[in-house]
N, C-alpha and C positions, 0 to 999 in steps of 0.2 A: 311150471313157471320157475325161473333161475335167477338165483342174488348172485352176481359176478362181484368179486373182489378185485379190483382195478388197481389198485395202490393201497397199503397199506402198512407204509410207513409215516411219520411226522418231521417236521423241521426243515428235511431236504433227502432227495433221492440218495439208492447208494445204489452196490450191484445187483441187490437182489431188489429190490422194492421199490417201489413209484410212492409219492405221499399221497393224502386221502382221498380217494372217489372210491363210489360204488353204486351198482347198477343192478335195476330189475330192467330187462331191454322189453320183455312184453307188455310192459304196463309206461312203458320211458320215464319210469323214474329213476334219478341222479343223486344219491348224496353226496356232499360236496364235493368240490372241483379242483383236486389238487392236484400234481402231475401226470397222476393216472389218465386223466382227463381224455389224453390221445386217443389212447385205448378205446371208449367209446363209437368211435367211427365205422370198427367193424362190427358192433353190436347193435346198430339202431334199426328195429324194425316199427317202428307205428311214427306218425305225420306229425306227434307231438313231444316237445320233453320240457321237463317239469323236475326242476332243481333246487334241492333244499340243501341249504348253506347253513353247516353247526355255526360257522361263524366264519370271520373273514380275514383270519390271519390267515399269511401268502403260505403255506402248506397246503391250504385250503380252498384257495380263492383263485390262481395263479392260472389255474386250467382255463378260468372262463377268458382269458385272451386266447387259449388254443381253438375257441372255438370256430374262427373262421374256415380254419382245416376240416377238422370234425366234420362239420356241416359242408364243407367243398361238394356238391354235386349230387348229394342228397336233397329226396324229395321231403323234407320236412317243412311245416307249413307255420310253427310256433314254438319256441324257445321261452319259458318262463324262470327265472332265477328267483325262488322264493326264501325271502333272508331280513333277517329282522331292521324294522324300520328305521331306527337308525344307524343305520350300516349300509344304507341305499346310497347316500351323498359319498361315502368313503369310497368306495364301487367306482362310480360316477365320474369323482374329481381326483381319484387317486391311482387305483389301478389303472384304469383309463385316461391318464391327465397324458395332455400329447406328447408329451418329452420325455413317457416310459414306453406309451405305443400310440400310433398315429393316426388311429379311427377307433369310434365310438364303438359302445357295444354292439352285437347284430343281437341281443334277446332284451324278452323286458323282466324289467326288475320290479317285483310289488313286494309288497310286507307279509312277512311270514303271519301268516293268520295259525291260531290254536287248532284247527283241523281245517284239515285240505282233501277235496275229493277227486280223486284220480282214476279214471274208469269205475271198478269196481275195488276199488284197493282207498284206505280210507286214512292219510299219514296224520297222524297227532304229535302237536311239539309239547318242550317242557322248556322252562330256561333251565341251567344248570350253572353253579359257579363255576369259572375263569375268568383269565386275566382279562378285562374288554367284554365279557359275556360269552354265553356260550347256548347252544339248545339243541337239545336229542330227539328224539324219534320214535314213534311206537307205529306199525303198520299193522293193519287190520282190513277185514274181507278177503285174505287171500285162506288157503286151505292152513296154512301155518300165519300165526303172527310172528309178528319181528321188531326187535328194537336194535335203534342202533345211538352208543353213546360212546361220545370221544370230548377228549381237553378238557375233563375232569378231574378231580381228586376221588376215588372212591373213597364211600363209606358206607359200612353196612346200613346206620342210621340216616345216611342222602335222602333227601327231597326228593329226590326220584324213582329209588326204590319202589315206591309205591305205583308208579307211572308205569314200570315196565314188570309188575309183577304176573307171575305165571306165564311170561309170554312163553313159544316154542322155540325161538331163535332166540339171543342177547349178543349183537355186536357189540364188544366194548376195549374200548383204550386201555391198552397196558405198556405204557411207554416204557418203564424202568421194573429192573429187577427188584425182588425185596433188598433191605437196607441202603436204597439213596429214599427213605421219606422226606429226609428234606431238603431233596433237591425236586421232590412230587410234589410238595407243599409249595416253594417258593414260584413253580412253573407253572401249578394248577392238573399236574398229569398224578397218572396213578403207577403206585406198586401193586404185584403179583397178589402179594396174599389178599388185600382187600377187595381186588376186583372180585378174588372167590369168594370173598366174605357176601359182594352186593349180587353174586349171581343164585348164593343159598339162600339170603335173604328174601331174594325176588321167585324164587321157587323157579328160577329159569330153567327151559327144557336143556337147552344143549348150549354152552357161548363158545364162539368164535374172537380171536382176542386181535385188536389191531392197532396200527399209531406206533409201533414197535421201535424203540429206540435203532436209529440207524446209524449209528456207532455198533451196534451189534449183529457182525455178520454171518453168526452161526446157524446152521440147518434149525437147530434147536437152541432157540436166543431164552429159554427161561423155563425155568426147573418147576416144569409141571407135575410131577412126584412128591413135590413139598407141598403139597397144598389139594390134592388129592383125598384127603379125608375132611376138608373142607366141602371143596366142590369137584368132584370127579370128568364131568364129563364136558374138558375144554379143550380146544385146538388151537393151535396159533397159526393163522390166518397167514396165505402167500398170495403174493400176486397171482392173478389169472384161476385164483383157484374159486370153484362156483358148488354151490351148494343147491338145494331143491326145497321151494319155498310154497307148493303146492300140490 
């Protein structure tokens, strides 16, 4: 079973990276729906998909109008967009209000429930702070666990630490290089050094780092060498790139 990295920038595309989606396609679960979103279409193999929204600002959210494409000609039988309850009405009368696009949504929107059961794969939320709210992921029953956390500030001390502790996988946001913390604080995203602080802390097997400032269009956008005696074993995450989660 394979976690596809779809996009894995924030704020807005650049040349290398789509903003945030990502995809297990044999189980058709989606975390959020950013511009990566297209991408999807060549990955859907099963009758259902099942989409967890960290939240709903448009780096995030923007994909679910691509979805009429996506779905063009595909035998898919159920689209569910699972996203926290008050963030349905926003969904509804805003991304969808007719005078940004001129049909309704084709999937349904329910409230992100604290565990969701998906085949045999079992996704658990957290709220996490950001600006509007925010909530991450932990995925269970597969041969590996997996958490995926984005639009946070880390902290080794986080409320959430504990939520994604010992998993085998850690997706997590690293928007900015070390020294803009306070431009991490004022946005709600994280610097380099802390996310390794929250991936020792959480005793993660391996993290993948995504949300990557797209002002920064280098092969190697952050100095994984600094931070090495921290936490060693992290990659920074590109489009299209897929990893093995079973």
């Amino acid at each position: 079973m394979k976690f596809h990295f779809l996009g894995t920038t924030g704020y807005h595309p650049n040349e290398q990276r789509q903003t945030a989606c990502m995809m297990i396609p044999e189980l058709g679960i989606i975390f959020d729906a950013g511009t990566g979103m297209f991408r999807v279409r060549d990955l859907i193999q099963t009758k259902t998909l099942d989409i967890f929204m960290s939240h709903v600002h448009l780096d995030h959210s923007i994909g679910l109008t691509f979805l009429y494409d996506v779905l063009h000609e595909k035998t898919v039988d159920r689209v569910t967009v699972h996203v926290a309850k008050d963030k349905i009405e926003t969904i509804e009368k805003h991304l969808f209000a007719n005078a940004l696009f001129p049909v309704g949504p084709n999937f349904e929107l329910v409230p992100l429930e604290p565990s969701v059961k998906v085949a045999d794969a079992t996704v658990d939320s957290i709220a996490i702070e950001h600006p509007g709210g925010s909530h991450g992921f932990r995925i269970s029953g597969l041969q590996k666990t997996l958490a995926y956390i984005t639009d946070t500030t880390a902290a080794p001390d986080a409320d959430y630490v504990d939520f994604i502790r010992d998993v085998d996988v850690l997706v997590h946001e690293c928007y900015f290089a070390d020294g803009f913390e306070d431009h991490a604080k004022l946005t709600g995203h994280s610097c380099l050094t802390p996310v390794a602080q929250v991936a020792a802390a959480a005793n993660a097997g391996a993290m993948y780092l995504v949300h990557i400032n797209p002002l920064n269009g280098d092969d190697q956008p952050l100095d994984l060498d600094s931070v090495k005696e921290i936490y060693a074993p992290i990659t920074v995450a590109t489009d299209k790139m897929v990893i093995e989660v079973s």
